[in-house]
C-alpha positions as CSV (number, residue, x, y, z in Angstrom):
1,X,26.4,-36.1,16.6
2,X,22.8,-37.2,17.3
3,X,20.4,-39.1,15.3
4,X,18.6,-35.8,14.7
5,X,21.6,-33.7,13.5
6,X,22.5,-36.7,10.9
7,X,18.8,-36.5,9.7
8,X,18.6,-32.9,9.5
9,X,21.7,-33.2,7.4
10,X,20.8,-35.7,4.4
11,X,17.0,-34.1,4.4
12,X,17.6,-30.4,5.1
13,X,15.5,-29.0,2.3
14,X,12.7,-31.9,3.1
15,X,12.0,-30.9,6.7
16,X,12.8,-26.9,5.5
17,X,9.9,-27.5,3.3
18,X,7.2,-29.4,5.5
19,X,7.8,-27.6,8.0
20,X,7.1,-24.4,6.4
21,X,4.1,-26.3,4.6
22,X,2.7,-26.9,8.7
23,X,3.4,-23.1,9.3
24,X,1.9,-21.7,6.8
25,X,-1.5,-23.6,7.3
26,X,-1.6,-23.1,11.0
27,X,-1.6,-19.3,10.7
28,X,-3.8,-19.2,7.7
29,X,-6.5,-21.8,9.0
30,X,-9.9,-20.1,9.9
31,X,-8.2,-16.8,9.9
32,X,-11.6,-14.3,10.2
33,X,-12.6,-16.7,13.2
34,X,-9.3,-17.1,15.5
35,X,-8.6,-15.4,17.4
36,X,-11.8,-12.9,18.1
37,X,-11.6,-9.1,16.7
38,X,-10.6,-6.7,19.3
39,X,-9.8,-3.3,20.0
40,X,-6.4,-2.5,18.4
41,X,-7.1,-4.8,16.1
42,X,-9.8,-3.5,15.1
43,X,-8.6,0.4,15.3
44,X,-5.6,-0.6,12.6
45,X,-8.4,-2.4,10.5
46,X,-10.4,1.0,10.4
47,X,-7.0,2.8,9.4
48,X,-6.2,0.8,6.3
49,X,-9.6,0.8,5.0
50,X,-9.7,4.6,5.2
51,X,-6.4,3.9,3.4
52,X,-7.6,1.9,0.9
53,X,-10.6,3.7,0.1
54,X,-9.9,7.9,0.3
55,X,-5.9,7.1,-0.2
56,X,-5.4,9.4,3.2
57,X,-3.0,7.8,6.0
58,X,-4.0,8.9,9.6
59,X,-1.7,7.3,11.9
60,X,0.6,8.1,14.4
61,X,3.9,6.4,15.0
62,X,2.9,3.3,16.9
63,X,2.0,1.1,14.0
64,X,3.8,2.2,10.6
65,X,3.1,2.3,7.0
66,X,4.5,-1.5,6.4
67,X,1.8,-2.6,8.2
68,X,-1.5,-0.4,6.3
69,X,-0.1,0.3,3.1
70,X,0.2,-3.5,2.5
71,X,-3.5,-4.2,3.9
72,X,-4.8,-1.7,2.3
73,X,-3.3,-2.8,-0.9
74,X,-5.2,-6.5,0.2
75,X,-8.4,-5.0,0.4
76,X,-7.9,-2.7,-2.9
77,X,-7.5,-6.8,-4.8
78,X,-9.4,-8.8,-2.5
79,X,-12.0,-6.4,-1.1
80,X,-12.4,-5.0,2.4
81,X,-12.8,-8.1,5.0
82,X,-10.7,-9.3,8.4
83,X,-9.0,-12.4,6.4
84,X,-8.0,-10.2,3.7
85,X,-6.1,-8.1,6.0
86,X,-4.8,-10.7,8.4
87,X,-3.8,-12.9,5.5
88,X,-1.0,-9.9,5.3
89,X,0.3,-10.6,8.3
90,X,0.2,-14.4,8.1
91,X,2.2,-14.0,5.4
92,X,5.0,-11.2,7.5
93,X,4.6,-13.8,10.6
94,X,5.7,-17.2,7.8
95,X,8.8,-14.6,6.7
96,X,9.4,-14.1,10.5
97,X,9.6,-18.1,10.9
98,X,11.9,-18.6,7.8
99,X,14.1,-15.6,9.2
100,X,14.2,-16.9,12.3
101,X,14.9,-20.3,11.9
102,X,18.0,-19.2,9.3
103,X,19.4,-16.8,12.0
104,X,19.3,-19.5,14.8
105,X,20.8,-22.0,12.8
106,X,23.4,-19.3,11.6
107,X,24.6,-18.4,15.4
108,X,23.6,-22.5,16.5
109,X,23.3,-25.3,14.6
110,X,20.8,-27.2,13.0
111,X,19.2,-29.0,16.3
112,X,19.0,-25.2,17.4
113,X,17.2,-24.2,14.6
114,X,14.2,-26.7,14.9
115,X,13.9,-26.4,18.9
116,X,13.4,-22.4,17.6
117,X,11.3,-22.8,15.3
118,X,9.1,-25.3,17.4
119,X,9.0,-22.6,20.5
120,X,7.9,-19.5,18.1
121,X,4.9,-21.9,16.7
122,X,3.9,-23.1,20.1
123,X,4.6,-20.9,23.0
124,X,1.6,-19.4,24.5
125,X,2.9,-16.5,26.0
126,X,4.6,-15.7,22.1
127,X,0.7,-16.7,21.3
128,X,2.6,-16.1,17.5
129,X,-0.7,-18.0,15.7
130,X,-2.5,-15.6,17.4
131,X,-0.8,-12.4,17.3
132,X,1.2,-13.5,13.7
133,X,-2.6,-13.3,12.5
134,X,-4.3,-10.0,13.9
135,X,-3.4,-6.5,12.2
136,X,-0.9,-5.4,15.1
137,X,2.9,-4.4,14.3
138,X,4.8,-7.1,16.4
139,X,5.2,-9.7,13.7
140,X,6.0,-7.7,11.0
141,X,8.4,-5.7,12.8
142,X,9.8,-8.7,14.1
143,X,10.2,-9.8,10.4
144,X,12.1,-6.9,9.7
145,X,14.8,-7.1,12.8
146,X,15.4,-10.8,11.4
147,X,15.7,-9.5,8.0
148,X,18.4,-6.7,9.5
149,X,20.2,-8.9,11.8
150,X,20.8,-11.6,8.9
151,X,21.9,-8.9,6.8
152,X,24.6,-7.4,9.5
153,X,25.8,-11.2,10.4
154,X,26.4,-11.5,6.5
155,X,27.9,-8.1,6.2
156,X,30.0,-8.7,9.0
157,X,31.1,-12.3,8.0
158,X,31.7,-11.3,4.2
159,X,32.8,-7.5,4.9
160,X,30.9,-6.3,2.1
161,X,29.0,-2.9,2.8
162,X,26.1,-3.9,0.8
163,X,25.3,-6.4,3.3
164,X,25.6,-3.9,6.1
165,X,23.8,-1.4,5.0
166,X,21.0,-4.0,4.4
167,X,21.3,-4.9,8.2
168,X,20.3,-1.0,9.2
169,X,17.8,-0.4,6.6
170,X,16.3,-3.8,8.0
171,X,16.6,-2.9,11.5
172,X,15.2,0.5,10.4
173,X,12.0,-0.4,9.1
174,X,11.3,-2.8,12.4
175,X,12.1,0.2,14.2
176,X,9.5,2.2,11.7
177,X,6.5,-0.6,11.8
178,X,6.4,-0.6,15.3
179,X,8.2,2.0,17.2
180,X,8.9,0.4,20.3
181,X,11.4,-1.8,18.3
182,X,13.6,1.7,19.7
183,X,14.8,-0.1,22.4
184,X,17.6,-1.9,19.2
185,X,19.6,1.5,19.0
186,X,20.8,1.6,22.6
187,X,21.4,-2.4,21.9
188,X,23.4,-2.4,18.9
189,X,25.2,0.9,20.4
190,X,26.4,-2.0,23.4
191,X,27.2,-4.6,20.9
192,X,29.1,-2.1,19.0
193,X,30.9,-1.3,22.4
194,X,31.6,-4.5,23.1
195,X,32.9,-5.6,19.8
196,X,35.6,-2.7,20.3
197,X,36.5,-4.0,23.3
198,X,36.2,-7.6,22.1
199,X,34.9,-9.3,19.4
200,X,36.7,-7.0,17.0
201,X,34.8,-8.2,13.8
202,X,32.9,-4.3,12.8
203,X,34.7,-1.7,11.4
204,X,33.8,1.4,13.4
205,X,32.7,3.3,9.7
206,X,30.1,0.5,8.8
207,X,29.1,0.1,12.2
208,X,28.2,4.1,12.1
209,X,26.4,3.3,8.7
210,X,24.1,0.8,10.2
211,X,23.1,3.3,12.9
212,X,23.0,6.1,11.0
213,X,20.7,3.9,8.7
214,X,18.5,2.8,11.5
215,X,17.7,6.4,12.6
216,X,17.4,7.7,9.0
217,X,14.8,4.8,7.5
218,X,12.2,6.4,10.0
219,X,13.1,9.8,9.4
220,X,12.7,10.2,6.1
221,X,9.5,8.4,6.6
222,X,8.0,11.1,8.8
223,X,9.7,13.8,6.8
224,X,7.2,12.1,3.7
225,X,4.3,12.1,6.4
226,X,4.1,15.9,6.3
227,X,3.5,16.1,2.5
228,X,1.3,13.2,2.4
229,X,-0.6,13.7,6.1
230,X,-0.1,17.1,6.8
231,X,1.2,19.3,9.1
232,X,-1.2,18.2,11.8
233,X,-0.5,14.6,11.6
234,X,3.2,15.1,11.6
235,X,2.6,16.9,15.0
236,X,0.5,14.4,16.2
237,X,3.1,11.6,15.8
238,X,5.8,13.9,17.3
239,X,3.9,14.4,20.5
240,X,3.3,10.4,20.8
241,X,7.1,10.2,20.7
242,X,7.6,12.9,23.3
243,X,5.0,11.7,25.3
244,X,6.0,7.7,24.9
245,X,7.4,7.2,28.3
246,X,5.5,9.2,29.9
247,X,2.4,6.5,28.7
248,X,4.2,3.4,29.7
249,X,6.6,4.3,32.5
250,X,6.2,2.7,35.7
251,X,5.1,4.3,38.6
252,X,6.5,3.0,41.3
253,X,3.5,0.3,41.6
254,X,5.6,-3.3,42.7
255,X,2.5,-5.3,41.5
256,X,2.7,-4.3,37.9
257,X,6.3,-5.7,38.0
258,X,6.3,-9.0,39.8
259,X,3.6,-9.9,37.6
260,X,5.1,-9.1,35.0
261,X,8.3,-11.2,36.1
262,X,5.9,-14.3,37.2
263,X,4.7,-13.8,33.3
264,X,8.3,-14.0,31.5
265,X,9.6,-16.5,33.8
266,X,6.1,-18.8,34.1
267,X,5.0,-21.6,32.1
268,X,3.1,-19.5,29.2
269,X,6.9,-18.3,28.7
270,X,7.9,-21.9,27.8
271,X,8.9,-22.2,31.4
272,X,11.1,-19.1,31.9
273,X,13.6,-21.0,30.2
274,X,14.2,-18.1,28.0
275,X,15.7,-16.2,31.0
276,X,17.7,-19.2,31.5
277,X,18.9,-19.6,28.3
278,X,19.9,-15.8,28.0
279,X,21.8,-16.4,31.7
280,X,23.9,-19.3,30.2
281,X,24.7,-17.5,26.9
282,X,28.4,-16.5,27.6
283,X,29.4,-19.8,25.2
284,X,27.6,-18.3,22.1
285,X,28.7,-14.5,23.3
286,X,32.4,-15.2,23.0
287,X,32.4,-16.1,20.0
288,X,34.8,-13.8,17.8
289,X,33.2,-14.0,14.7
290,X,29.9,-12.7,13.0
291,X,28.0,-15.4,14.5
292,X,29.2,-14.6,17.9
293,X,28.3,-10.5,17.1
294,X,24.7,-11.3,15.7
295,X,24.1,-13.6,19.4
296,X,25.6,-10.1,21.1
297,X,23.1,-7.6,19.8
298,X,20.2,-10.7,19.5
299,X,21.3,-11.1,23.4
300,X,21.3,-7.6,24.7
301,X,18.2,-6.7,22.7
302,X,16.6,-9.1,24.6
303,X,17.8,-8.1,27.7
304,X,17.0,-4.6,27.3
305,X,13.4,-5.6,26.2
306,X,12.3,-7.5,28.5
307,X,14.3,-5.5,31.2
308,X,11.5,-2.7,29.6
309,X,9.0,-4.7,30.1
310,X,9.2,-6.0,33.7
311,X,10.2,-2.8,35.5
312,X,8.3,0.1,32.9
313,X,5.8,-1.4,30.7
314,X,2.2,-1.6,31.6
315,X,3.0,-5.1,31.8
316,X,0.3,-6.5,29.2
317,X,1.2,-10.0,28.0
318,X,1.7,-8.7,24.6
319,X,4.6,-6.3,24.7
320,X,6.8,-8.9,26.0
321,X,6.7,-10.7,22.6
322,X,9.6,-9.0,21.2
323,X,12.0,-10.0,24.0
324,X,10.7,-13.6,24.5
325,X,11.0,-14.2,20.4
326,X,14.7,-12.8,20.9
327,X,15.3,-15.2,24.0
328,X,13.8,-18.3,22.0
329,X,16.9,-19.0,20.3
330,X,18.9,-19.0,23.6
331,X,16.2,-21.2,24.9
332,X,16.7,-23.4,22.6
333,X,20.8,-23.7,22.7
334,X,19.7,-25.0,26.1
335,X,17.4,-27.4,25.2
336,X,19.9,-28.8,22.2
337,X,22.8,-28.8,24.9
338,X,20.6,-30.3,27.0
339,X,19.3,-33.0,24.4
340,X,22.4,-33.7,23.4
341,X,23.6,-34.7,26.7
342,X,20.6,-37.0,27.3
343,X,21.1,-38.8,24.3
344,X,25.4,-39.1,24.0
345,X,27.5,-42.5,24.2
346,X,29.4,-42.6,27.3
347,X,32.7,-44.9,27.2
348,X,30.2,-47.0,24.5
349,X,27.6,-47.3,26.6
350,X,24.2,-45.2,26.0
351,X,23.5,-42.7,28.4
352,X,20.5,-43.4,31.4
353,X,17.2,-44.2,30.5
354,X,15.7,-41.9,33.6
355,X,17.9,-38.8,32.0
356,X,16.1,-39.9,28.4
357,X,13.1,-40.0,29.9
358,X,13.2,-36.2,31.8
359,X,14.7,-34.9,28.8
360,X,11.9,-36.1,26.8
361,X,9.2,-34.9,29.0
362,X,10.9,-31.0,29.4
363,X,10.6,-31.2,25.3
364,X,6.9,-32.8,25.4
365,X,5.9,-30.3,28.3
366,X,7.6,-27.1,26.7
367,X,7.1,-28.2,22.9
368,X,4.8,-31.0,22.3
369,X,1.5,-30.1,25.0
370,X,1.0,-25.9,24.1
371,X,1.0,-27.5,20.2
372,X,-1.6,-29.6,20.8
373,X,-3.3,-26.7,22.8
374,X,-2.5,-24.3,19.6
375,X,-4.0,-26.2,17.3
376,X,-7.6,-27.1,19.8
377,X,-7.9,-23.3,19.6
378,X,-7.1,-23.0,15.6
379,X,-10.1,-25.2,15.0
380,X,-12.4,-25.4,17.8
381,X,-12.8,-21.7,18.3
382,X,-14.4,-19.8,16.0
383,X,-16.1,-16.3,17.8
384,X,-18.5,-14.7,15.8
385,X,-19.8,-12.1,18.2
386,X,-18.6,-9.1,16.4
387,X,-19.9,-10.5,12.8
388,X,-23.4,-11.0,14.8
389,X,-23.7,-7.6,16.0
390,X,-22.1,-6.0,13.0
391,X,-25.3,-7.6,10.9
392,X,-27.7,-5.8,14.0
393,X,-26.7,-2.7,13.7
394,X,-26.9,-2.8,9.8
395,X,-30.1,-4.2,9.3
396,X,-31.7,-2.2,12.9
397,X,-30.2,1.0,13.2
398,X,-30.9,4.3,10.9
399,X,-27.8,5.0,8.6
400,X,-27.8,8.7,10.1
401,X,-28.0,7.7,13.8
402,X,-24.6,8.4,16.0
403,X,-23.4,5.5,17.8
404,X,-20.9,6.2,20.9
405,X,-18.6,3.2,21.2
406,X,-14.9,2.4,21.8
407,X,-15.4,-0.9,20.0
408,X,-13.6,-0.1,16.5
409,X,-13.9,-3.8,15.5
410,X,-17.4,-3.1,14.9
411,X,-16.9,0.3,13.2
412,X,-14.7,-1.7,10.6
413,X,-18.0,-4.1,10.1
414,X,-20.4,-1.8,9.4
415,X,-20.8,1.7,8.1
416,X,-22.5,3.5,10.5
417,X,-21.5,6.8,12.3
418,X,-19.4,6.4,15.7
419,X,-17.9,8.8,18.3
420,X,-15.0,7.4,20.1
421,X,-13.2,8.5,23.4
422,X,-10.0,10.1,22.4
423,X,-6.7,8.8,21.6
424,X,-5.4,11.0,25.4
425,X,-8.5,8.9,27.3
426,X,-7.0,6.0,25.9
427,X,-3.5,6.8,27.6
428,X,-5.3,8.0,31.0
429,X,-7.6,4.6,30.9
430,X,-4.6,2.2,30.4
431,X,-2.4,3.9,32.9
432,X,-5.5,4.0,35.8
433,X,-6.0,0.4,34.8
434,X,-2.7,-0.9,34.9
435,X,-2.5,0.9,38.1
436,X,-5.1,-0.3,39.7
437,X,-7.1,3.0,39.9
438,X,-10.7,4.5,39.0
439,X,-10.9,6.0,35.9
440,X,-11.0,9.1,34.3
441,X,-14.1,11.4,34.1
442,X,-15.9,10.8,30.8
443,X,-19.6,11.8,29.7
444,X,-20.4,9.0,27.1
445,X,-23.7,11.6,26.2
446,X,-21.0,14.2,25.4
447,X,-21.8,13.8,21.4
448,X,-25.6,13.5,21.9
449,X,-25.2,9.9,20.6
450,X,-28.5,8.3,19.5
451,X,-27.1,4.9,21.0
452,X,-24.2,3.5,23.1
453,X,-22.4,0.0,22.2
454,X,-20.6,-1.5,24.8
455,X,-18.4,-4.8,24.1
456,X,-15.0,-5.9,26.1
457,X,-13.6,-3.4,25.4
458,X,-15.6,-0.6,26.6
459,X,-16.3,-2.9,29.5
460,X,-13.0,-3.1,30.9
461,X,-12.0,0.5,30.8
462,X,-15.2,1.2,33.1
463,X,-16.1,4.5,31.4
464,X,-19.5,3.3,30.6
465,X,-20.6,1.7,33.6
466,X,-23.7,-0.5,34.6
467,X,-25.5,2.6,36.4
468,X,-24.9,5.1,34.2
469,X,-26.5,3.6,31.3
470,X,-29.4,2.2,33.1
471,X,-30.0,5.8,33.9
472,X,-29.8,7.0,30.4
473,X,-30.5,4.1,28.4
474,X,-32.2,0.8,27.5
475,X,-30.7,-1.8,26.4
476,X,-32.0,-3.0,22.6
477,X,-29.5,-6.2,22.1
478,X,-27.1,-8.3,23.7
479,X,-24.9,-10.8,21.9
480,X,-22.0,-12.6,23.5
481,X,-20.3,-9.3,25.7
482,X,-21.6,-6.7,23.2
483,X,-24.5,-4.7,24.0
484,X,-26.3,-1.9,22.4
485,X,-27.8,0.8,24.4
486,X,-30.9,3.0,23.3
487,X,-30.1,6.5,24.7
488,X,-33.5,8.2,26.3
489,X,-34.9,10.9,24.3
């Protein structure tokens, strides 16, 4: 036993306690100026506040209802804003931390618990102060398939049904908030395989109830959607299931995929020593107990995610988040085995300085240096674009002029009258980029706008290029990458 593992013994509740204290004020700190509005962010913004205002939901199955009804309900008490709705998901991305750091000490230890907990807060490519802010679905989906795989490990180690059924309502609603959290059922369908086979810990009738429970939790969910969005919306989110794949397949294009790879196994990805971790996992996987069924289905759900992301995502930095959280805890078995090692007694005599010394730079290079970076950004950057053209448009242009835009951030801002591209030229535009192609035919003059903002967004999907609107249009302001266009009359 190290020094650490005697400390973290005689002050468990102390350190429990600072460090969610450290948490929770890095992902509240300067929340409506880090990091800058974008465009989901933005779209999901405009959802709840239609939400909160009219009481109508108009959303398909990407992002669920645990993610606008409790915004909405934010800006119904605090009033409509971006820290109101992002201090929501601070909150979902602190419950994520707590969950996390109980599971990985549940299947680990203490030592693996902290190493956790310090690669959630300061990995990069997990960007979790960043992402653990912003109204997206991947932190409190995440919060949820903590909550259900606690629940199932306590089930499992108890045998009480409660507890079970717990894990697949849990594991349910992750699946619900964001529905790419999917890939669980074919990785708790392996894990209930395996345990069969091996670990022998899950009766076969609670292990159906926690499926059953994970399938039904959205179900019934959609089933509500027709009474309370109509026919048309229910339609709506069954074609975005059908046509799922079909949006993020890949196409047989060998550059989308090895950068992926170079992403999940590069230094933004603490090193790739989450694929190392997950590698060298066999210890923790043999295990015939709860613990060593919870590390199973933690383990293959991370497999099969980033396995997802690497050979058929689009390969954006941000759908990998799910897999790398899952791997963190393997990561950090490593880095405690590893640790550990370093610092033991060998026949009385301490171990080598030169093995201290690399140990303590992997930690300080993986851990200590992307903190430091982290915490630069939480209070050095502070964009204010949007705010600044948000206040343009509302003191400059008429109330009944139609702006065409496909820069929602800036629709939540203000209340002026937009036009967007369509959810199906969203698809085509992601694909052709991902892909490396031109993109899709689109007349931005379609809706006979009165003017055309373009920000990053709009930029990057090349729909409105530089020609085009220096043919139609002149250009009235410019702040930061935003720029309004005057259409010709």
């Amino acid at each position: 036993m190290t020094r650490f593992d005697r400390l973290a013994r005689s002050h468990r509740l102390l350190f429990a306690a600072l460090a969610l204290l450290l948490a929770g004020g890095m992902l509240w700190v300067n929340l409506d100026g880090y990091p800058r509005l974008w465009f989901d962010e933005g779209l999901h913004l405009l959802v709840a506040r239609h939400l909160a205002r009219t009481g109508e939901y108009r959303f398909g199955p990407a992002i669920g209802p645990t993610v606008f009804y409790p915004v909405a309900a934010a800006f119904r008490l605090l009033g409509v804003g971006v820290w109101q709705a992002r201090w929501v998901i601070a909150g979902y991305a602190l419950v994520a931390l707590a969950l996390g750091f109980a599971l990985a000490r549940a299947i680990g230890d203490s030592l693996v618990g902290w190493l956790s907990l310090a690669l959630w807060l300061t990995s990069p490519g997990l960007n979790l102060l960043g992402w653990g802010r912003e109204v997206l679905g991947e932190l409190p989906a995440w919060a949820f398939f903590l909550a259900g795989l606690l629940s199932l490990h306590a089930g499992i180690r108890s045998d009480r049904l409660s507890w079970t059924a717990l894990g697949g309502i849990g594991l349910g609603l992750a699946i619900l908030t964001k529905n790419q959290f999917a890939i669980v059922l074919p990785a708790f369908l392996v894990t209930v395989a395996i345990d069969r086979m091996y670990h022998r810990q899950m009766r076969f009738s609670r292990a159906l109830v926690v499926f059953l429970l994970m399938l039904a939790v959205p179900l019934v969910w959609y089933v509500t959607l027709r009474h309370i969005g109509g026919e048309r919306l229910l339609q709506r989110t069954v074609e975005e299931w059908q046509t799922a794949p079909e949006r993020s397949i890949w196409l047989g294009n060998l550059q989308v995929a090895f950068r992926s790879a170079r992403f999940v196994l590069g230094p933004r990805a603490f090193l790739g020593l989450g694929v190392v971790g997950l590698l060298c996992a066999l210890p923790w996987l043999r295990r015939r107990d709860a613990g060593g069924v919870a590390s199973f289905l933690l383990w293959s759900f991370a497999v099969l995610w980033l396995g997802w992301y690497v050979i058929f995502s689009v390969g954006w930095q941000r759908y990998a988040f799910a897999g790398l959280a899952a791997a963190v805890p393997f990561a950090a078995r490593l880095l405690a085995l590893l640790w550990r090692r370093a610092w033991a007694r060998r026949a009385g005599r301490p171990s080598p300085l030169a093995a201290r010394i690399a140990m303590s730079a992997l930690l300080a290079g993986v851990i200590l240096a992307p903190w430091m970076g982290r915490a630069v950004a939480l209070f050095a950057r502070s964009d204010r674009t949007a705010y600044q053209m948000a206040a343009y448009i509302e003191a400059h242009v008429a109330d009944d002029a139609l702006i065409e835009a496909w820069e929602p951030e800036i629709a939540f801002l203000t209340d002026a009258r937009y036009h967007f591209p369509s959810s199906r030229m969203l698809d085509a535009v992601s694909r052709a980029r991902a892909l490396g192609m031109d993109p899709p035919p689109y007349d931005p003059l379609a809706a006979d706008p009165d003017y055309i903002l373009v920000g990053e967004f709009g930029w990057w999907t090349g729909l409105y290029s530089s020609d085009f609107l220096q043919a139609c249009c002149r250009p009235v302001k410019t702040i930061g990458t935003y720029v309004l266009f005057e259409v010709d009359r």
